[in-house]
VEXVEX-23376 format. One line per 8 residues: number of its first residue (from 1); their letters; for each residue x, y, z of N, C-alpha, C. Coordinates in steps of 0.02 Angstrom, whole numbers, plus 50000, padded with zeros to 5 digits. Atoms other than C-alpha are relative to their C-alpha. Layout:
# residues N
NUM = a = X Y Z X Y Z X Y Z | ...
END
This chain:
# residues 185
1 = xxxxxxxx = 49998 50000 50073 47370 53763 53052 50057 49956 49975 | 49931 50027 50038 47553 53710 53043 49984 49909 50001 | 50000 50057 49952 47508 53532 53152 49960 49969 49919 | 50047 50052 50047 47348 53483 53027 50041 50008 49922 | 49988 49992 50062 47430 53526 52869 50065 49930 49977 | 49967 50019 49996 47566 53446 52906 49994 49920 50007 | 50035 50092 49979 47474 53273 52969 49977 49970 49934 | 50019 50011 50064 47384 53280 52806 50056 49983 49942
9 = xxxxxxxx = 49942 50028 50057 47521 53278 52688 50068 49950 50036 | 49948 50056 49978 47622 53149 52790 49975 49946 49991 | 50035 50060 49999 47492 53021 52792 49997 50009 49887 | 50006 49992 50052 47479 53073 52598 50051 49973 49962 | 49918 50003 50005 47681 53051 52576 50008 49918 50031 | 49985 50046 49986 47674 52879 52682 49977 49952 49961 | 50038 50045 50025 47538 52790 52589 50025 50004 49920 | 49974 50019 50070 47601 52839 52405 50065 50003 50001
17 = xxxxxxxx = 49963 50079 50020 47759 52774 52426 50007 49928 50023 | 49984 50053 49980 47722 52635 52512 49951 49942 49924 | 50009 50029 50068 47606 52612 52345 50030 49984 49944 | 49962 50006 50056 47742 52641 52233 50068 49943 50025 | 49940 50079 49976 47870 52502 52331 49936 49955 49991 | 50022 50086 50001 47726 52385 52323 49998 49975 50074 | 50019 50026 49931 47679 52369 52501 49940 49999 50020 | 50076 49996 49981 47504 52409 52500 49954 49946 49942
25 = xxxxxxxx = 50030 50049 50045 47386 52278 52412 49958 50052 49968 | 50038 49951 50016 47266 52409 52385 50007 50048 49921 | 49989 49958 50048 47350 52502 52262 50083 49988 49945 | 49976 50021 50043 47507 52515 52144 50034 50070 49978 | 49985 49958 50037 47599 52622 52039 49969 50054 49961 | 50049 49960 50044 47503 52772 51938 50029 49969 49932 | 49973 50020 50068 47518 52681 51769 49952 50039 49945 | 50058 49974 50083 47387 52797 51670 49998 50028 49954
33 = xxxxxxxx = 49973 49972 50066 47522 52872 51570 50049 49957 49978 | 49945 50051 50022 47630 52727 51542 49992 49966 49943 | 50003 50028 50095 47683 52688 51348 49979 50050 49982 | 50024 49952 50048 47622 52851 51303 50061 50050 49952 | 49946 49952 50020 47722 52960 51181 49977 50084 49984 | 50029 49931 50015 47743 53143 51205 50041 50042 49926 | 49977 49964 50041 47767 53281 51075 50081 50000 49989 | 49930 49982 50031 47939 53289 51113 50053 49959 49996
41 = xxxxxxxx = 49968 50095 50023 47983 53099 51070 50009 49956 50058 | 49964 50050 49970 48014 53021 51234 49912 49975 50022 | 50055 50042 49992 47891 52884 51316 49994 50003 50080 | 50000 50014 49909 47823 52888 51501 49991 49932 50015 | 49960 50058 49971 47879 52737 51585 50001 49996 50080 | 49961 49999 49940 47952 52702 51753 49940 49973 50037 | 50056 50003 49966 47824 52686 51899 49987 50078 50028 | 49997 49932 49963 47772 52856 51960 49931 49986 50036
49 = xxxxxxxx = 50034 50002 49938 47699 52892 52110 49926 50007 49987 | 50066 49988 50004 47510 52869 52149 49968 50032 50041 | 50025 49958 49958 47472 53021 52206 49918 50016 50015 | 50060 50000 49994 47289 53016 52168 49971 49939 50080 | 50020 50030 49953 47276 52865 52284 50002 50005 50078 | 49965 49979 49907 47376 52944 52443 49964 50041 50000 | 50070 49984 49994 47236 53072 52408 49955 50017 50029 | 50054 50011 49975 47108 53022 52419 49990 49955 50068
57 = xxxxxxxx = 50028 50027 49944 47138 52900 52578 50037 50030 50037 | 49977 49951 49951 47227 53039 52656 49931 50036 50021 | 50093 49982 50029 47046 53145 52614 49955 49946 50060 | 50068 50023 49962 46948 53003 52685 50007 49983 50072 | 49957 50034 49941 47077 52944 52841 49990 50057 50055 | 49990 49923 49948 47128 53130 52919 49931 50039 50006 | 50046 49968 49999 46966 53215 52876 49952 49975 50035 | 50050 50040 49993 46855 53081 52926 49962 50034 50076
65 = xxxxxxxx = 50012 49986 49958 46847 53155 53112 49963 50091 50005 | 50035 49939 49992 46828 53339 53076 49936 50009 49943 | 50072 49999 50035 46679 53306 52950 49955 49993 50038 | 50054 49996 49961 46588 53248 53084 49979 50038 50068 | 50007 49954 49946 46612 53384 53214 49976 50055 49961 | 50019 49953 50034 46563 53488 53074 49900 50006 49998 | 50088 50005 49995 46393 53416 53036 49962 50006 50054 | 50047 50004 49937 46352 53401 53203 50022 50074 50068
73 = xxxxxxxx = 50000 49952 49966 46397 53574 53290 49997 50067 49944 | 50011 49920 50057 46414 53687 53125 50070 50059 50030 | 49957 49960 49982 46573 53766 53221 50043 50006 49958 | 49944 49977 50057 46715 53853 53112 50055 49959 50000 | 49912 50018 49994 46865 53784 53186 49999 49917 49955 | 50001 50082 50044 46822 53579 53103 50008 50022 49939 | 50009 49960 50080 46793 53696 52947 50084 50030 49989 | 49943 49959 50000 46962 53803 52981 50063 49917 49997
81 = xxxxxxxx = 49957 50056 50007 47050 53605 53009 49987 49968 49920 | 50029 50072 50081 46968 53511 52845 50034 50085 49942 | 49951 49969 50040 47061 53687 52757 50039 49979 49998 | 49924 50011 49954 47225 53655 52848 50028 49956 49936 | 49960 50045 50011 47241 53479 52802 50004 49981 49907 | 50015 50013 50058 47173 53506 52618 50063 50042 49967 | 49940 49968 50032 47327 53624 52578 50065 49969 50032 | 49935 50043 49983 47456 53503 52658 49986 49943 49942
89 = xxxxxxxx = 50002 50050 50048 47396 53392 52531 50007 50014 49923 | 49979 49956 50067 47383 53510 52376 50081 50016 50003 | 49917 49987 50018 47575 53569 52418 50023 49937 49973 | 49967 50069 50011 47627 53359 52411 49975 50028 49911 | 50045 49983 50062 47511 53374 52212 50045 50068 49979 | 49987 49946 50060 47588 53552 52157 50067 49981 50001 | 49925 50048 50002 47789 53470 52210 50010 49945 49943 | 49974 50059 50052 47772 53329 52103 50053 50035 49969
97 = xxxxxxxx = 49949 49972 50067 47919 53334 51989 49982 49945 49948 | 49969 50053 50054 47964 53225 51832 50064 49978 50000 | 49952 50011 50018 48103 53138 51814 50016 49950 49949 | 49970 50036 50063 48188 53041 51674 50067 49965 50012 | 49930 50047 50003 48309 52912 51619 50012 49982 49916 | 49984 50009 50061 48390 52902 51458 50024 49906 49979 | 49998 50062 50021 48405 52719 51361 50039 50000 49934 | 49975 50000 50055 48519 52693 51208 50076 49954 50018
105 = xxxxxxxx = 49955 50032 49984 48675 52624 51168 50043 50060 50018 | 49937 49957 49962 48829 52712 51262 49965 50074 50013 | 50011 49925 49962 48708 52848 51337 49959 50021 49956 | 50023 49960 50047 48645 52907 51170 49929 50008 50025 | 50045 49990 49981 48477 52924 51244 49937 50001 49923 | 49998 50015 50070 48416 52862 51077 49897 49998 50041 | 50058 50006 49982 48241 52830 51200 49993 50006 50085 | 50011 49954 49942 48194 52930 51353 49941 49984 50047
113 = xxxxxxxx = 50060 50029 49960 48075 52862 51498 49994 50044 50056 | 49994 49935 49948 48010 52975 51607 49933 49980 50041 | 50067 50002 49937 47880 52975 51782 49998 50065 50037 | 50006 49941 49956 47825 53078 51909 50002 49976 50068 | 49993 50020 49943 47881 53081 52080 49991 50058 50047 | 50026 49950 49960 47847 53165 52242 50072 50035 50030 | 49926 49958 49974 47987 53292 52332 50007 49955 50060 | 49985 50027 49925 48072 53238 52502 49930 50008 50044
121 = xxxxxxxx = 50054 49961 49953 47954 53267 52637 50044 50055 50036 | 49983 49943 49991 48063 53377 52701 49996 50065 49966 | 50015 49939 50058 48047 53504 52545 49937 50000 50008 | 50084 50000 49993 47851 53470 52578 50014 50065 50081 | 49984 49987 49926 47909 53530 52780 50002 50087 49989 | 49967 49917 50025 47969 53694 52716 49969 50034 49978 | 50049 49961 50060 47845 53739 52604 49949 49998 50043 | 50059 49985 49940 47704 53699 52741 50041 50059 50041
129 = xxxxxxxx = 49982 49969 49934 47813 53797 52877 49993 50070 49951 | 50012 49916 50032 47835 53966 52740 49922 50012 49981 | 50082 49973 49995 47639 53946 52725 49978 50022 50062 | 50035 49980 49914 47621 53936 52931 50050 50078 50000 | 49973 49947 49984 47725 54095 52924 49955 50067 49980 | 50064 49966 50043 47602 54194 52806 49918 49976 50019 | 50069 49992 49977 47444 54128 52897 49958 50033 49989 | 50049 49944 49997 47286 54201 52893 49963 50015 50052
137 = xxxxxxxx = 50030 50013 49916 47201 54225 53067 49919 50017 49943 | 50065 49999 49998 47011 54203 53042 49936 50014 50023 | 50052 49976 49950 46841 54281 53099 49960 49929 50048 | 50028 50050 49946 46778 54158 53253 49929 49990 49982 | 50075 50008 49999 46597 54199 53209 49972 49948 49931 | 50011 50011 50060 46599 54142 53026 49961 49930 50009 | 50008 50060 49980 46484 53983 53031 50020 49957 49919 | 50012 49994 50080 46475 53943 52827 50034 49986 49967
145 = xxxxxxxx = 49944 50023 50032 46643 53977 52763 50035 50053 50047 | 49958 49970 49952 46808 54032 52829 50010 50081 49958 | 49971 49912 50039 46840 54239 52818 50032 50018 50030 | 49939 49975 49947 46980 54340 52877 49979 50058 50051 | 50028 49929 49940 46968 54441 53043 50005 50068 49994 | 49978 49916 50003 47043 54604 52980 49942 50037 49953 | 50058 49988 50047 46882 54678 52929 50015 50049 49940 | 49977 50011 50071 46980 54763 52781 49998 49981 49957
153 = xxxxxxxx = 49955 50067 50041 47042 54622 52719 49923 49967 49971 | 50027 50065 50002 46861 54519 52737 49976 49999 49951 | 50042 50043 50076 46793 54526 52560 50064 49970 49944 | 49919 50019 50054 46971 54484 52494 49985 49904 50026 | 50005 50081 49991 46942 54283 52474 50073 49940 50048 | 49964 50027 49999 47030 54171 52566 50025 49940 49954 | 49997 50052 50068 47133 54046 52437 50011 49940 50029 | 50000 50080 49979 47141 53871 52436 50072 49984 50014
161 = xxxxxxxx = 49920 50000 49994 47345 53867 52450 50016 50062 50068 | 49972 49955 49918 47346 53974 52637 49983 49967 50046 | 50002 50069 49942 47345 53879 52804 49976 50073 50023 | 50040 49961 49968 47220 53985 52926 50012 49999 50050 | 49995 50025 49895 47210 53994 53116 49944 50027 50051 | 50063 49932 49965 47076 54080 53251 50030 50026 50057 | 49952 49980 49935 47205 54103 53388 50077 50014 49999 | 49896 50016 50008 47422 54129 53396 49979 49949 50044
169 = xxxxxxxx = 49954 50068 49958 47505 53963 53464 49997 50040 50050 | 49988 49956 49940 47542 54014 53648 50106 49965 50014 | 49899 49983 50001 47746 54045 53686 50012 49922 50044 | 49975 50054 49980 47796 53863 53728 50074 50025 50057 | 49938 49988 49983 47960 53944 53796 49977 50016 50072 | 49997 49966 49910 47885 54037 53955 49933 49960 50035 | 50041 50055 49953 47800 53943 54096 49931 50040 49986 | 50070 49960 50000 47604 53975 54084 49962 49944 50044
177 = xxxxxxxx = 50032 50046 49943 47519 53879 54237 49924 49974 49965 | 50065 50018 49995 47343 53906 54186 49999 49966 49938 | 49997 50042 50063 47378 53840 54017 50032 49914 49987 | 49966 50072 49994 47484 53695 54091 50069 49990 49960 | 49929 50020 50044 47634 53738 53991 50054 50032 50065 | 49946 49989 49961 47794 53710 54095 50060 50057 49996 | 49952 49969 50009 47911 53809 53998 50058 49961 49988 | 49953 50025 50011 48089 53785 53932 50055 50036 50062
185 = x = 49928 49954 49990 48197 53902 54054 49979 49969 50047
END
């Protein structure tokens, strides 16, 4: 859960700023509020990030592989990944901030320009890892959509903002032969 979420909103994070420096031909700055004036006098300006564009070719880049293990076996887990990487990409989208810069003479901020930009990726890092902590483990059988294993729990919806899983990670720390993990001790 932690791995795809995390892939997703990196490739999401690389491509819009490499749109907003102007490195990609493809794309550009989000200008589709620029010159506008809001209610509370100042004007958006600046370049802010084009998060729609990192996106969608995050969307078509990362996903591209588990769409088609989907169509063609109908198994959960491509379904339980194309979640994953869709809420590593919504966290980058609900982070945005705004920020501003004041214009006048000696500071007076007489005219206020303001954009929207994305957090560190590290503050993205954090916010994926306190989602992989709250997981949801998932029923294996489900072919359709993803539901949770605790048959309790299973008419309680899973939301679009939870990273899922169908197994625990296995303990990297202690040797496990048949699994091929060496171990740290």
């Amino acid at each position: 859960a932690f791995i795809y979420a995390i892939t997703s909103a990196g490739v999401v994070h690389a491509v819009t700023q490499s749109c907003s420096a102007g490195n990609l031909t493809d794309c550009s700055c989000d200008n589709s509020r620029q010159g506008q004036l809001t209610p509370e006098g100042w004007k958006w300006g600046g370049c802010s990030d084009n998060i729609d564009y990192g996106t969608w070719f995050a969307r078509t880049f990362v996903d591209a592989p588990e769409r088609i293990k989907y169509t063609t076996t109908k198994d959960i887990r491509p379904l339980m990944n194309l979640h994953n990487n869709e809420v590593g990409r919504k966290i980058i989208t609900h982070q945005m901030s705004q920020k501003c810069r004041c214009h006048g003479v000696s500071g007076s901020c007489a005219v206020k320009t303001c954009w929207k930009t994305m957090p560190s990726f590290r503050e993205i890092g954090e916010v994926i890892k306190r989602k992989y902590e709250t997981s949801i483990e998932i029923a294996p059988r489900s072919k359709r959509k993803l539901r949770r294993r605790d048959k309790r729990q299973r008419r309680q919806a899973i939301n679009e903002d939870e990273l899922v899983f169908l197994e625990d990670s296995p303990n990297y720390c202690r040797q496990n032969r048949r699994m091929g993990i060496l171990g740290t001790r």
